[in-house]
C-alpha positions in Angstrom: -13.5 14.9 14.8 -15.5 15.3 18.0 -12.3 14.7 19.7 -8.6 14.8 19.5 -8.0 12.3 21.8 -9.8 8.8 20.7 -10.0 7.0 23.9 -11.9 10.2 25.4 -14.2 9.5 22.3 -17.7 8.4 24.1 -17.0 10.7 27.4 -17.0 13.9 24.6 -19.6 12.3 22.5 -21.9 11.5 26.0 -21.3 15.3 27.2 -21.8 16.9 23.7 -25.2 15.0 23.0 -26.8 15.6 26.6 -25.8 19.4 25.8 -27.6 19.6 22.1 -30.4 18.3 24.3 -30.7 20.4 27.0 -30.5 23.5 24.7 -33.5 21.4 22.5 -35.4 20.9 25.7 -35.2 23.9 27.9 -37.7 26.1 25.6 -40.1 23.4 25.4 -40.9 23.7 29.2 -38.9 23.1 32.5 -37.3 19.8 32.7 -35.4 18.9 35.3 -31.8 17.6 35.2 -32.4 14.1 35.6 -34.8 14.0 32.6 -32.5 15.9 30.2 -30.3 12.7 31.2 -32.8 10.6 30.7 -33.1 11.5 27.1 -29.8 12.4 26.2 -28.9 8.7 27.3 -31.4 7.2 25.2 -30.1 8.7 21.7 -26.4 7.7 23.1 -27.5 4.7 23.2 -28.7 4.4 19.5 -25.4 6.2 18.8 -23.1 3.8 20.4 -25.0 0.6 19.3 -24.7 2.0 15.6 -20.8 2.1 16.0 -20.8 -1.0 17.9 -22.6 -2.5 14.8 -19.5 -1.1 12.9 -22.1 1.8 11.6 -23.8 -1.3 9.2 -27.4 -0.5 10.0 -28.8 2.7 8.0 -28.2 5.9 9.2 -31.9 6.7 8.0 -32.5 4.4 11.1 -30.9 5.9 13.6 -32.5 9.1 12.5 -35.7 7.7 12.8 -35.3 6.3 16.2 -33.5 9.7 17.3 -37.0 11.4 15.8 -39.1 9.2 17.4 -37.5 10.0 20.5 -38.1 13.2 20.2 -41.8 13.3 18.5 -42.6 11.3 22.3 -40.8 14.5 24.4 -43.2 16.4 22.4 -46.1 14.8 22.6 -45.4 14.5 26.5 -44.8 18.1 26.6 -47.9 19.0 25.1 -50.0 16.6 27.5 -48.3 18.0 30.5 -49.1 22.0 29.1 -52.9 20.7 28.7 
């Protein structure tokens, strides 16, 4: 379990995703703190709309939309190295 306390459950989950992506993020060039946030909001967003949905829609989904989020980071990190 993420957390031994359930109603600290999103807090935790919130806090453990926006660290995953700030170690993703930092080699990948120098983002500032606000954009880390920026990101890590967006996939807690697919996260908590998949458990609102009662985790019904396919996990492949939220994979996929994770991914694409990430594939644009990229592809905006490469641009801006250019």
């Amino acid at each position: 379990m993420i957390t031994k306390e359930p109603r600290e459950f999103y807090s935790t989950l919130r806090k453990e995703i926006a660290h995953a992506i700030e170690l993703y993020m930092r080699p990948r060039g120098s983002f500032s703190v606000r954009q880390v946030e920026v990101i890590s909001n967006g996939i807690y967003a697919i996260i908590f709309n998949w458990i609102l949905n009662d985790c019904k829609p396919d996990i492949r989904d939220v994979y996929q939309s994770i991914n694409l989020l990430l594939e644009h980071l990229e592809s905006n990190t490469k641009t801006l190295k250019k």
